[in-house]
C-alpha positions as CSV (number, residue, x, y, z in Angstrom):
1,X,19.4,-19.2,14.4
2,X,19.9,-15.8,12.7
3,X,17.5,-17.2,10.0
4,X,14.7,-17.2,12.6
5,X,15.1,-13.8,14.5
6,X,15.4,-12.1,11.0
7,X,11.7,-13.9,10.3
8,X,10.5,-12.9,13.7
9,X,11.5,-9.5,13.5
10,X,10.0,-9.6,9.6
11,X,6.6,-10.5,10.9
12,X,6.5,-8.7,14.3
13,X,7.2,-5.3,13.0
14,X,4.8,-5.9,9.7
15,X,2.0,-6.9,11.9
16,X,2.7,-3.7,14.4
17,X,2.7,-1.8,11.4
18,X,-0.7,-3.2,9.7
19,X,-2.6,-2.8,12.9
20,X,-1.5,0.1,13.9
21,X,-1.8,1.8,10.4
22,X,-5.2,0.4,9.8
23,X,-6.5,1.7,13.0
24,X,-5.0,4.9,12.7
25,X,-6.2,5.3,8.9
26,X,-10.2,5.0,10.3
27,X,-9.4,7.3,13.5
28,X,-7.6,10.4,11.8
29,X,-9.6,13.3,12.3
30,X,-11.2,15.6,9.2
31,X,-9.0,18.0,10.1
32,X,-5.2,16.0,8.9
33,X,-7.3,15.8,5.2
34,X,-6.2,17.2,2.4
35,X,-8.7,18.5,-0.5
36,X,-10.7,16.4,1.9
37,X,-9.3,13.4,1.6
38,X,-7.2,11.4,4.2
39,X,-4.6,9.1,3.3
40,X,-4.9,5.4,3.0
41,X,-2.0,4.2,5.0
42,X,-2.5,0.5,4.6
43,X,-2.4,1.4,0.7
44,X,0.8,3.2,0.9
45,X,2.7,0.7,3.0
46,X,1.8,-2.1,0.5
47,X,3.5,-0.2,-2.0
48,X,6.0,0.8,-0.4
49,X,6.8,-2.5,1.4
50,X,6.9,-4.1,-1.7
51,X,8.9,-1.5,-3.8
52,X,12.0,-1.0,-0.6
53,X,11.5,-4.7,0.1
54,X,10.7,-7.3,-2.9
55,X,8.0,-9.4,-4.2
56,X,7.3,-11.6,-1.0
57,X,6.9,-8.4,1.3
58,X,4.6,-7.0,-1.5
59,X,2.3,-10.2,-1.8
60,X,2.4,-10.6,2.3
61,X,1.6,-6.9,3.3
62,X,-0.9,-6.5,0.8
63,X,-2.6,-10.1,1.3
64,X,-2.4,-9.3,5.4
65,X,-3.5,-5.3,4.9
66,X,-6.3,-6.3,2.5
67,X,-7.8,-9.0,4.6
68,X,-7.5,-6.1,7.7
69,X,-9.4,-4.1,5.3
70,X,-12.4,-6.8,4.2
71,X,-12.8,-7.6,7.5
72,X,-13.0,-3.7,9.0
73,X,-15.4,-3.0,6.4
74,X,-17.6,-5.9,6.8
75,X,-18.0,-7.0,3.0
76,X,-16.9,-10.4,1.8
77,X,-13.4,-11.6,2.0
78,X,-11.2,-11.8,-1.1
79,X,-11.8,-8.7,-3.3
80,X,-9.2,-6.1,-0.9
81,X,-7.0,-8.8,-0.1
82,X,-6.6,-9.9,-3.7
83,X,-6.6,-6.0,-4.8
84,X,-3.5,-5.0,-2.1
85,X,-1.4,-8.3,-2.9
86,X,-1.9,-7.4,-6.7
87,X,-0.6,-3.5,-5.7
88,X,2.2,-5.1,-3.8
89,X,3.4,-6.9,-6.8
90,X,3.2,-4.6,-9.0
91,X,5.2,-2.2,-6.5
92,X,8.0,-5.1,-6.4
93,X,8.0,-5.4,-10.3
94,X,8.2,-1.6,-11.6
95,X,11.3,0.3,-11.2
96,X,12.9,-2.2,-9.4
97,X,16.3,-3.3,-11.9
98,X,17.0,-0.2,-13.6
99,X,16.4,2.2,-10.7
100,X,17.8,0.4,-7.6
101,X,14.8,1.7,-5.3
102,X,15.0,5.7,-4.8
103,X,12.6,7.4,-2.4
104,X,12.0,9.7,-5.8
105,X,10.8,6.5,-7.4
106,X,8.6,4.7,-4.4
107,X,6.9,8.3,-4.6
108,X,5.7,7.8,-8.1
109,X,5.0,4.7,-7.6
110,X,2.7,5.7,-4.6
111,X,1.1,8.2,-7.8
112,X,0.3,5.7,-9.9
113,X,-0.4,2.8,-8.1
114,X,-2.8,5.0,-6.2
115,X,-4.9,5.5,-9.4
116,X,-4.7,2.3,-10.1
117,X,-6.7,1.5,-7.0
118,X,-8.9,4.1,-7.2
119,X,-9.7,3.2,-11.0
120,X,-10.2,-0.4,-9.9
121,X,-12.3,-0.3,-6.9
122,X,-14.8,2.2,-8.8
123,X,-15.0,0.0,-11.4
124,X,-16.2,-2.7,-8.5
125,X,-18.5,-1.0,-7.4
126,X,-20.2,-0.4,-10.8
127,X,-19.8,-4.1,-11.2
128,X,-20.9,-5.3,-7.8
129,X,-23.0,-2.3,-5.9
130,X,-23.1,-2.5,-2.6
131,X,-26.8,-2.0,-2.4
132,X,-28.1,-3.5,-6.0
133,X,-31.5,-2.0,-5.7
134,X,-29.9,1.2,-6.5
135,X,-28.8,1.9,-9.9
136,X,-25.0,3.4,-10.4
137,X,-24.2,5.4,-13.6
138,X,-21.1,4.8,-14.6
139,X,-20.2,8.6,-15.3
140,X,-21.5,9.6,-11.6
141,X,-18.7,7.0,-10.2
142,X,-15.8,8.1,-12.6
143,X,-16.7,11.6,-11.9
144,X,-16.9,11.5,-8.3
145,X,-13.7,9.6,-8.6
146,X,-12.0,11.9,-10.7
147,X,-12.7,14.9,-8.0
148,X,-11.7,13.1,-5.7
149,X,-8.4,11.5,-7.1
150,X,-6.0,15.0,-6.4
151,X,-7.2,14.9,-2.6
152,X,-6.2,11.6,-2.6
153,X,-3.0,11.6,-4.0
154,X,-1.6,14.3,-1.9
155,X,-3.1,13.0,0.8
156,X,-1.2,9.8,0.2
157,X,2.1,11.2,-1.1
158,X,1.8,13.0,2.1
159,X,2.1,9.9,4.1
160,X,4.8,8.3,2.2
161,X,7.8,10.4,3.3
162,X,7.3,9.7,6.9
163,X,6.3,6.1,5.7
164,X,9.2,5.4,3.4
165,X,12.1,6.6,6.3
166,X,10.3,4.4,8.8
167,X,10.3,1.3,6.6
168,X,14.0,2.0,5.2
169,X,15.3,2.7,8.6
170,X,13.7,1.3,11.7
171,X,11.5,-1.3,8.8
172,X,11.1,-5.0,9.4
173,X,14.9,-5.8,7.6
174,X,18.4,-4.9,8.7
175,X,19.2,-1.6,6.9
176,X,22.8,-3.1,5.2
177,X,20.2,-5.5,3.7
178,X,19.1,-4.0,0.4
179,X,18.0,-5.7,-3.2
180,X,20.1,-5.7,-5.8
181,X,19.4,-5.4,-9.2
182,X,19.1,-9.3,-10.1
183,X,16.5,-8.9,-7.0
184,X,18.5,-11.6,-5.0
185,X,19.0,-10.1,-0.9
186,X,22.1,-9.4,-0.2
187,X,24.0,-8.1,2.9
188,X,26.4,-5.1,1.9
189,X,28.1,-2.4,4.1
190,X,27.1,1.1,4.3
């Protein structure tokens, strides 16, 4: 029985926290950006969710936020939702058995998973351009990128504090339940 209220509370407070991120990310006004840019929750709690919590949180919450994110934006399924479960396990893999998760290193790993994304999803859109009548030069995108990238990552290293203490204390597992370094759950007191 204590197997099924952990899995309900797993999915119930991920699913609160994907909605409710992904509609806040597309309603925060112009004036919470930073270097005008506005953080990208859903982006953030991949990582994070996947760094604090394992592999299976990683590949969930960025397969779950990533088809949020196809579907808001109206383009075809599969591209975001493969993108955010690929973050997520790469959040899960880095840092995880020598460092034995610090809030230092879930904030570097919202740096450079960050420009990751950005790198990727720029080079989409040279690949597959939204409108294909219109010709994309590859230096425009990486340039327009590469102002835009410091915005971003403050804007998004911004979010992570408040992001982090809310997963790690009030997240979708019991706080005595942390992973070790062989990556196994285990219960331990604190």
């Amino acid at each position: 029985m204590r197997i099924k209220r952990d899995t309900i509370r797993l999915l119930l407070v991920y699913a609160v926290l994907i909605l409710f991120l992904s509609q806040l990310q597309v309603t925060l006004p112009d004036s919470m950006a930073i270097m005008g840019r506005r953080p990208d929750l859903t982006l953030v709690l991949v990582i994070l969710a996947g760094y604090l919590w394992g592999r299976g949180d990683g590949l969930a919450t960025g397969l779950a936020a990533g088809f949020l994110r196809d579907l808001f934006a109206g383009r075809a399924l599969g591209v975001g939702m493969l993108l955010l479960m690929y973050i997520g396990l790469m959040a899960s893999i880095t840092f995880g058995r020598r460092l034995q998760r610090h809030l230092l290193f879930g904030l570097v790993q919202v740096v450079w998973l960050t420009v990751i994304y950005e790198v990727v999803i720029t080079v989409v859109a040279l690949l597959f351009p939204v409108v294909p009548e219109i010709p994309l030069s590859a230096a425009r995108l990486f340039s327009q990128m590469s102002d835009q990238l410091p915005g971003q990552l403050l804007a998004n290293l911004a979010a992570a504090l408040p992001l982090a203490f809310l997963l790690y204390y009030a997240g979708p597992r019991p706080r005595n339940e942390r992973l070790s370094a062989g990556r196994d759950r285990e219960r331990v007191r604190v």
